[in-house]
C-alpha positions, -999 to +999 in steps of 0.1 A: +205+529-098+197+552-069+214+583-068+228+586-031+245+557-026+264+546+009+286+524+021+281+516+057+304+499+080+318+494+115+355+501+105+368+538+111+386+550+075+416+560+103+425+528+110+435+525+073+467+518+057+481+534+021+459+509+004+430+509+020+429+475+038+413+482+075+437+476+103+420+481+130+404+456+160+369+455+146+360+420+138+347+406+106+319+387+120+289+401+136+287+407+171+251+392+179+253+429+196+252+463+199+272+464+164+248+440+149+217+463+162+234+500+152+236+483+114+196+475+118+192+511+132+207+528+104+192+505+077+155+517+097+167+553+095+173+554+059+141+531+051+125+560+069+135+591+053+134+572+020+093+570+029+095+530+024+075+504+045+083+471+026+109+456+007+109+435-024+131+404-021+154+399-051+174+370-066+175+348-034+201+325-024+204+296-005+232+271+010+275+274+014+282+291-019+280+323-008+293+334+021+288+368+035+310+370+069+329+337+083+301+317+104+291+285+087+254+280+080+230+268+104+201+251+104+167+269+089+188+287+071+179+318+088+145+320+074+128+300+102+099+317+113+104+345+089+075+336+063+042+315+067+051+296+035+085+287+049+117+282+024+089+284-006+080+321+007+118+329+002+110+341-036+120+365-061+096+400-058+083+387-019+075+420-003+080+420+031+076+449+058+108+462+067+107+445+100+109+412+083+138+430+061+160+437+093+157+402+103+171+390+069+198+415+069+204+400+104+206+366+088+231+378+061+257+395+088+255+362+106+257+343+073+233+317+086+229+306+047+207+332+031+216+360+008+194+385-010+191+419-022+164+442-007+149+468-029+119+491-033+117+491-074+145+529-080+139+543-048+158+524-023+179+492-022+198+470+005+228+450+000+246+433+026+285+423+015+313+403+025+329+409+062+301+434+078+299+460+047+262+472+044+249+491+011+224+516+011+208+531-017+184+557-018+171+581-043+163+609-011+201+624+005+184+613+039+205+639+057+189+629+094+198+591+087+231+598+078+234+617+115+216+591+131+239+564+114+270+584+129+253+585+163+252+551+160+290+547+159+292+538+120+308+549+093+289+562+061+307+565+029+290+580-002+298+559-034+287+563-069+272+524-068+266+497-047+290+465-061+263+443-056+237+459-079+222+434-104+244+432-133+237+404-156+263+375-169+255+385-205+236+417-215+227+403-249+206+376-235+170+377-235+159+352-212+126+329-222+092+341-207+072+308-194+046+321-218+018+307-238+042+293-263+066+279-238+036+259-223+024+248-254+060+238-260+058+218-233+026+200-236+043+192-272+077+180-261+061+159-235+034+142-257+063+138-284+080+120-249+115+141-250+110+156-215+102+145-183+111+164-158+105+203-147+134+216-126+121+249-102+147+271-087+129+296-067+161+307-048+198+300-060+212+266-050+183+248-046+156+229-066+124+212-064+114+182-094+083+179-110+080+148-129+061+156-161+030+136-176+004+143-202-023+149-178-004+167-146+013+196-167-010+221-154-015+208-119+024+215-116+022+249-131-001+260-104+026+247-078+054+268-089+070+294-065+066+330-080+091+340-104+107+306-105+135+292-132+122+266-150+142+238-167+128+215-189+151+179-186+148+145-207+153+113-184+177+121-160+176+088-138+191+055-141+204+028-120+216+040-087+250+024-093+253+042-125+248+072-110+274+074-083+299+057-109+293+089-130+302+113-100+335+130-110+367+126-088+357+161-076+334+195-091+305+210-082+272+186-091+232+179-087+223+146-076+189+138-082+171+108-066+137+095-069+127+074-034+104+046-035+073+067-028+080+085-065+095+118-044+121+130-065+144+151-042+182+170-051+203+186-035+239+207-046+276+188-035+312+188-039+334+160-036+339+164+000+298+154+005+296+128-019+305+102+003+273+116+028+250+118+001+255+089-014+246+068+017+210+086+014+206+070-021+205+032-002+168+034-007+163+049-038+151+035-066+168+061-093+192+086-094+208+112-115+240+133-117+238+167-133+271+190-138+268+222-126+297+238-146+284+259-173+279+241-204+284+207-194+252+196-189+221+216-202+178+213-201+163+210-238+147+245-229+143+271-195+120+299-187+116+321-159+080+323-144+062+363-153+041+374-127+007+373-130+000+406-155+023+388-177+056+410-175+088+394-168+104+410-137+127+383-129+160+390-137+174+349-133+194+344-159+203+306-169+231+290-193+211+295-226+203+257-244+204+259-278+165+260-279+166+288-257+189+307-282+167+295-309+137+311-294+157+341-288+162+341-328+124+331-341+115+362-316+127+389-338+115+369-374+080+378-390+059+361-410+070+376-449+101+391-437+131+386-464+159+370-448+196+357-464+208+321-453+235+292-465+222+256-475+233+232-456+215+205-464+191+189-491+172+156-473+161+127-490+127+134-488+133+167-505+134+195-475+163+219-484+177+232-449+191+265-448+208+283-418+196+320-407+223+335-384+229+299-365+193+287-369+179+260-395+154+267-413+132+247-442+119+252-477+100+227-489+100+216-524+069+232-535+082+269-523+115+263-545+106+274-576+078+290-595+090+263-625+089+220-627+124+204-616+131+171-609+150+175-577+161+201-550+196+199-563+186+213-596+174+242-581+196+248-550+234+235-541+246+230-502+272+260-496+248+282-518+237+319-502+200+319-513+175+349-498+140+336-488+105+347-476+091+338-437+064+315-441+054+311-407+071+313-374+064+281-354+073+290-319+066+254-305+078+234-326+103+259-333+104+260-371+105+283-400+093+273-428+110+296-460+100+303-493+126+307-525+098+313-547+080+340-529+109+365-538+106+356-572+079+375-602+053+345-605+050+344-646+023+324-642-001+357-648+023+357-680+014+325-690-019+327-685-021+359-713-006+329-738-042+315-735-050+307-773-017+304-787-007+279-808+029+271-803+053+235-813+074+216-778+085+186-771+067+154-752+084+154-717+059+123-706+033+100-715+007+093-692-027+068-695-046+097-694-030+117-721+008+136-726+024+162-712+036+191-735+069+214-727+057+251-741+086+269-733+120+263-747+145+267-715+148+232-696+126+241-670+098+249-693+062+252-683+044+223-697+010+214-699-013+184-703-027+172-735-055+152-725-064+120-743-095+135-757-076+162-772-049+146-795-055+139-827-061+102-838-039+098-866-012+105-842-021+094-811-007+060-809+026+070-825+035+101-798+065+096-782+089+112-751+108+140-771+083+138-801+076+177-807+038+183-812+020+210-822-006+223-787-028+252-785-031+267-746-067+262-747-067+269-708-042+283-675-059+278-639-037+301-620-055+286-585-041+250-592-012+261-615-023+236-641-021+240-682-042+225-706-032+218-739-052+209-773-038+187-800-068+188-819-077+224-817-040+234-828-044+214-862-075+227-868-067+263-860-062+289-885-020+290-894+005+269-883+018+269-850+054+284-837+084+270-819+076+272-783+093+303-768 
């Protein structure tokens, strides 16, 4: 926010009433004029004792939803001429010389269709407003611009802010960088066929469509406009008749159409242009209807473009997908942090799903328990608060993969100082290759394996599931978490063996 801030007009603060309205003869539209010119003036004057040569363009806007004065849009949309890219030059953080600066302030007092603010980073910021009212900020007083603004016949008022500084619709969110991740998200949700279609918004109201392949994912990435919004879409087309049965009776909406060529083209209506825009779809061989009521209809995932040393300066923000809020949660988990969740869900195959503060993540069955179960449930119940470890933190595929057991003592170590005892448990299963031996008395005992090799004859063949037999720990790999167990070596040792513990 600069610190000398000024509100500059054509309306003399006599010709006021009690409340403030203006109710004087000046009009509300520009002139085309002298007026029109003393406005450029001043803005020049400030620029100048300010020490600033060129303007940033920021958060650009296109078409009839905002209107700055009362004269409907015209063609080119005042930009004609203006850049040597054309419309695609019109970008978030274009810096222009502030030449090219008055003639887009002249386009926003004539409201020929295109808004932005104009700034130079803390130090000095334009804002044109609603019915002539011009917004200067500067972090110099500019004492001779404020006298040359008064020659001029204007009006300078010193405010604390200008109203059309960027504030964003919600502080809390942190919008997605089109980073690394993002485009290995992408390659991934294409190849896995969920998207197909990259929606670029370069300047409010308006978008350009990339169909998405395998193969063209990076020649489309070097297409887009600096700083763009991107928003990744599934299959958006169908039949034109389905489409223009879907329009509503009346709202704001996207159509989308792909001609027979493979262009894929939009453009933003009400229900007073359906009618119009549906006559252009006579030729095409798709189209699409997308809401554009927050909420309604959402991408699987958006970004905004960071420029080229990496660091987000666009300050875009979109309706956040649930992906997007997703990502906004898996950026502040690391890998071994302790977090606290709910299950939710045990699957079939065995995956317990627990939610983190509104994400899901997964534990699976090996990361349940340090000790043998049969099944999830006899570990874990849905509705239970459980506290895990971060595995990993999967930023394309988006998962987290949690482990119960990691916040648990391992007793393997203590099993492993059993090595040599002789102890008395129960046959929990018989196997072609020998029989497995609970050593521990609590259900979910450790057991071990007695191998055929090491029971004793006499009893081999008469060993059954809940038998108790008498095993010496003859060995504890702590790499493959195995036990192996010795019949033989247990009758022959020295004493007779204990209960298992």
């Amino acid at each position: 926010m600069s610190p000398f801030v000024y509100r500059i007009t054509k309306y003399d603060p006599a010709h006021r009433d009690e409340r403030g309205h203006y109710t004087g003869a000046e009009d509300t539209v520009s002139d085309h004029g002298p007026v029109e010119e003393a406005y450029l003036a001043a803005i020049a004057a400030f620029a100048e004792g300010a020490g600033i040569d060129q303007l940033e363009i920021r958060e650009p806007q296109i078409g009839g939803f905002v209107h700055f004065g009362l004269e409907p849009p015209v063609d080119g949309y005042g930009l004609a001429g203006l850049f040597a890219a054309g419309q695609a030059g019109f970008h978030d953080g274009a810096l222009v010389p502030i030449a090219v600066g008055l003639d887009l302030v002249r386009a926003m007092l004539r409201d020929n269709g295109a808004w932005c603010r104009l700034e130079a980073g803390g130090a000095f910021a334009v804002h044109v407003g609603w019915d002539q009212y011009l917004y200067i900020g500067s972090n110099q007083p500019c004492e001779t611009a404020l006298a040359r603004t008064r020659a001029l016949g204007l009006f300078p008022e010193r405010l604390d802010a200008s109203p059309y500084d960027f504030a964003p619709d919600d502080p809390a969110y942190v919008q997605r960088p089109a980073d690394a991740d993002f485009w290995a998200r992408l390659h991934w949700t294409v190849s896995a066929h969920r998207a197909v279609f990259l929606e670029e918004v370069f300047v409010t109201n308006a978008s350009r469509w990339h169909r998405l392949a395998r193969d063209n994912i990076e020649t489309v990435r070097s297409q887009l406009a600096p700083r763009a919004q991107l928003a990744i879409w599934p299959d958006l087309l169908t039949y034109v008749d389905t489409a223009v049965a879907a329009l509503p009776d009346e709202g704001l909406v996207e159509i989308v159409w792909e001609d027979e060529d493979g262009q894929i083209t939009s453009t933003v209506v009400d229900e007073t242009q359906f009618e119009a825009v549906t006559s252009q779809l006579a030729t095409a061989r798709a189209a699409g209807v997308v809401s554009m009521y927050a909420g309604e209809d959402l991408p699987l995932f958006t970004a905004v473009l960071p420029d080229s040393d990496g660091v987000l300066r666009a300050r875009w923000q979109t309706e956040p997908t649930p992906s997007d809020r997703d990502w906004a949660f898996l950026k502040t988990l690391r890998r071994g942090q302790v977090v606290t969740g709910t299950v939710t869900s045990i699957a079939s195959f065995g995956v317990t799903f627990v939610d983190i503060d509104g994400f899901t993540g997964m534990i699976n069955i090996p990361e349940l328990s340090w000790r043998p179960f049969d099944h999830p449930s006899d570990v874990v119940s849905v509705g239970q608060e459980v506290t895990a470890e971060v595995l990993d933190v999967d930023m394309v595929r988006e998962r987290v993969p949690l482990s119960l057991r990691a916040v648990q003592e391992d007793p393997w170590p203590q099993v492993a100082q059993r090595t040599g005892e002789v102890v008395s448990g129960p046959v929990t299963k018989i196997v072609p290759f020998g029989v497995f031996v609970r050593i521990e008395h609590q259900e979910d005992g450790f057991q071990g394996l007695v191998h055929t090799g090491e029971l004793d004859e006499s009893s081999g063949d008469v060993v059954g599931v809940g038998d108790a037999l008498t095993v010496k720990i003859i060995d504890v790999d702590l790499a493959r978490r195995r036990i192996a167990l010795s019949h033989v070596q247990a009758l022959n040792s020295a004493g007779e063996g204990r209960p298992c513990d």
